[in-house]
Every structure is written in structure tokens, then in C-alpha cells.
C-alpha positions as CSV (number, residue, x, y, z in Angstrom):
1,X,4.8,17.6,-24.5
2,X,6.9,16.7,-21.5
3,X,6.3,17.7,-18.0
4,X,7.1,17.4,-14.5
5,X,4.2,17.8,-11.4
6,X,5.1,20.0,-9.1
7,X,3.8,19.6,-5.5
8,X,1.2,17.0,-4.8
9,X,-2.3,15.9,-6.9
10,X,-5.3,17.4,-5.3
11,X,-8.9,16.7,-5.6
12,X,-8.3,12.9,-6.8
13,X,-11.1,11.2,-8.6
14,X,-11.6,7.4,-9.7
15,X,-12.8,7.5,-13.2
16,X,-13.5,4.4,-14.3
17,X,-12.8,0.9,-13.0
18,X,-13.3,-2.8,-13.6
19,X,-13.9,-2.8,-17.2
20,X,-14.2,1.0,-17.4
21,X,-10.7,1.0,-18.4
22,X,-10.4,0.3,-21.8
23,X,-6.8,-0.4,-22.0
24,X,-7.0,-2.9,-19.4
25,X,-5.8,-5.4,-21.3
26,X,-2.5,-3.3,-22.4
27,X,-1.9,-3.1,-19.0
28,X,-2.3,-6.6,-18.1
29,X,0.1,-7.8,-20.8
30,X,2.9,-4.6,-20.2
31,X,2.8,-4.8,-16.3
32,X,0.8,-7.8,-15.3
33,X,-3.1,-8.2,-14.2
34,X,-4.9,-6.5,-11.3
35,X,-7.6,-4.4,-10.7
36,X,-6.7,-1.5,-12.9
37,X,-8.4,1.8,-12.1
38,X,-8.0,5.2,-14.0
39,X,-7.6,7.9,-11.6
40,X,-7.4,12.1,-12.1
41,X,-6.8,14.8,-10.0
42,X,-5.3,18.6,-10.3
43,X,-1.4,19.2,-10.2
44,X,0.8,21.7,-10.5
45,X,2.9,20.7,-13.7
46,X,6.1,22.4,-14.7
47,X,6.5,22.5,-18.3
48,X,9.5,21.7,-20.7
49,X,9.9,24.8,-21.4
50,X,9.8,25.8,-17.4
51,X,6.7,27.6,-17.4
52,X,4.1,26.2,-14.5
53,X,0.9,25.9,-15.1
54,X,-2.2,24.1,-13.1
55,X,-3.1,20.9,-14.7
56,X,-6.1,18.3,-14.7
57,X,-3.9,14.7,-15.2
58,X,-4.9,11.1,-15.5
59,X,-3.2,8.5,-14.7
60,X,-3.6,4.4,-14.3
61,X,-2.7,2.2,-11.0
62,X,-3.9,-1.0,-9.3
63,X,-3.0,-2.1,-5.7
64,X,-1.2,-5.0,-6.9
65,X,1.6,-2.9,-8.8
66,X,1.9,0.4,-6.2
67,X,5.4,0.9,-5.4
68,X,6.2,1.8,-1.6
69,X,6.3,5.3,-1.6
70,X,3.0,5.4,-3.5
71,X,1.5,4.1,-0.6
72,X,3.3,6.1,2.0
73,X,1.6,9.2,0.5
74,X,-1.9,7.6,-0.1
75,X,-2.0,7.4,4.0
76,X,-1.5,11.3,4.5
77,X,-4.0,12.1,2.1
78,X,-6.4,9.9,3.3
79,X,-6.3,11.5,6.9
80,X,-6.8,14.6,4.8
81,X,-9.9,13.6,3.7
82,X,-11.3,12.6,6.6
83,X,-10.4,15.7,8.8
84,X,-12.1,17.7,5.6
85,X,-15.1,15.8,6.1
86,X,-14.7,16.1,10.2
87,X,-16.9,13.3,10.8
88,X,-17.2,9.8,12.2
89,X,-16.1,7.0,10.3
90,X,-18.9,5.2,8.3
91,X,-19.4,1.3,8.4
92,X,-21.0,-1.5,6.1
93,X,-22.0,-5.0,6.7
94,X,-20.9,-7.4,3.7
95,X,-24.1,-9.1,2.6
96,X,-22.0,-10.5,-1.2
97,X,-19.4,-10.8,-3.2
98,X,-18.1,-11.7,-6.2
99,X,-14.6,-11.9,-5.4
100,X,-14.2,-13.6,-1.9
101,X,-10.4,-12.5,-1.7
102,X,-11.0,-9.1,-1.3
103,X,-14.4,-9.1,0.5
104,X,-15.9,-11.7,2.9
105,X,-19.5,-11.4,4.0
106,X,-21.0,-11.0,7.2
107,X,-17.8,-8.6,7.9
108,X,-18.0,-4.9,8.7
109,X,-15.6,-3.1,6.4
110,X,-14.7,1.1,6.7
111,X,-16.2,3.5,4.2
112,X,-14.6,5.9,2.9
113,X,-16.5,9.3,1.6
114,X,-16.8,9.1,-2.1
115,X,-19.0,12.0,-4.1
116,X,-18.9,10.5,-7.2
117,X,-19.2,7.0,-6.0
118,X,-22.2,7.4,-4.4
119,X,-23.8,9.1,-7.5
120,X,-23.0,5.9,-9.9
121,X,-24.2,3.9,-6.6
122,X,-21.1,2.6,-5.2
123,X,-19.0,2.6,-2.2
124,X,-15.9,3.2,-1.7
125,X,-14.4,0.2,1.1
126,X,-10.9,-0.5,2.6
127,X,-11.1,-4.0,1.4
128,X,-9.3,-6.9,2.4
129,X,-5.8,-6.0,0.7
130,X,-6.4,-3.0,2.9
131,X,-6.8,-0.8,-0.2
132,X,-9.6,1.5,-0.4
133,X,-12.0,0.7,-3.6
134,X,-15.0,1.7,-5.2
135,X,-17.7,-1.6,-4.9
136,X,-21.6,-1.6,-5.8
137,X,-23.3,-0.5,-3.1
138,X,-25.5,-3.4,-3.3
139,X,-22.9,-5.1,-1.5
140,X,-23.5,-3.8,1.5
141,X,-25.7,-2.3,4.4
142,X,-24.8,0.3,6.4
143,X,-25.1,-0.1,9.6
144,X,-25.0,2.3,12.8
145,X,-23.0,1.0,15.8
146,X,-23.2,1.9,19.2
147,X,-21.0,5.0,20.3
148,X,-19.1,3.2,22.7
149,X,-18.3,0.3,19.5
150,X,-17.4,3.0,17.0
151,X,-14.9,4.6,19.9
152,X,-13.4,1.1,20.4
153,X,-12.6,0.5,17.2
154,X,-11.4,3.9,16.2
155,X,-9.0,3.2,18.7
156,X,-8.2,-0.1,17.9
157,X,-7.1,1.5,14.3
């Protein structure tokens, strides 16, 4: 069945990552590796036969392989999120990695609020491709900054 979304995708949800996603390697060899994530959300879908209807879809990306204008929407909707949430910003202090490339210890990165994440005991940070991503939460501590810190660097962002 063919179809067309309508609108924007609403409540967005990372499924599965790392090797969560069982056709990673498909998508390694048909677009190139990266770390692949399966996301879903709710759209409005128009079907073929014009008929719309509200629709739970799936879909795969990884930072790597985002087109542009990908990007320019992720921004609006993460400013969404946070006005939803109408709270400060939350920090964590690198204490490991595995992949040094996309998180360096002893730096303070910006979490991001994540239900689901932080019931399978992750977090979800804006790493060092400036991409937000879920990471075990042993990975970090989060740490509580003075007020007049947190407004400097809100500001600085």
C-alpha cells in the first residue's frame, strides 16, 4: 500500500539502536555504515486511494546519511520539546567511552529528556557530531551547575 504523510511526525520515539537494528547490515551495504537507529512516531498519512488516516510509522536514519532539510526540521522540534518540558537544560560529565569520536571524557555534554531512554537506562546526549543520541547512562554523571554557569552557557548556545 502506498502513501504519502501529511503534516509533520509527532510523538517520535527511538526504537532500537546499535545492534537493535537487525537490518543494519542491509543498510550498511545499500547506503553505507553509520550508526543506524530505527525511529517511530505518529503522522498523518494520506492514502492511495486519498482517504487520510492517523498512522503509527517507522522508519530508519543515522546522522551520517541525514540530508539537509532533515536536519533543518529536527531543530524546530527539538525547541518543541524543550518548551513542553519548560525546564532547565540538564547536564552530564563524561566519565567513558567506547567510541572517543563522538564522546570525550571529562566533558560536559547537554541531555536531552528521553522517557523511554531512561527506562532501558540510557541518556539521550548531543554528542560530538552535535547529534542528539541515546548512550548508557553509565557513561555519565549528572552534575548540577551553579545558576549563574547554567545562564552563561544557555546563552552561549
Amino acid at each position: 500500500m502506498s502513501f504519502e504523510i501529511v503534516g509533520g511526525i509527532i510523538e517520535i520515539e527511538i526504537i532500537a539502536t546499535g545492534t537493535g537494528v537487525r537490518i543494519a547490515s542491509q543498510l550498511w551495504k545499500r547506503y553505507g555504515k553509520g550508526r543506524w537507529r530505527k525511529l517511530k512516531g505518529t503522522a498523518k498519512v494520506r492514502l492511495s486511494d486519498g482517504m487520510l488516516r492517523l498512522a503509527e510509522v517507522h522508519w530508519f536514519e543515522c546522522a551520517r546519511h541525514r540530508k539537509k532539510e532533515d536536519e533543518d526540521q529536527a531543530i524546530p522540534r527539538l525547541r518543541r520539546m524543550a518548551k513542553r518540558r519548560n525546564s532547565h537544560p540538564q547536564l552530564a560529565l563524561c566519565i567513558r567511552t567506547d567510541d572517543p569520536d563522538l564522546l570525550t571524557p571529562r566533558m560536559i555534554y547537554r541531555v536531552l529528556p528521553d522517557a523511554s531512554g531512561t527506562r532501558s537506562r540510557f541518556l539521550r546526549v548531543i554528542d560530538n557530531e552535535g547529534e542528539d543520541y541515546l548512550y548508557p547512562a553509565d557513561y555519565f554523571m549528572l552534575v548540577d551547575l551553579p545558576a549563574a554557569v547554567e545562564r552563561a552557557l544557555s546563552q552561549a548556545s
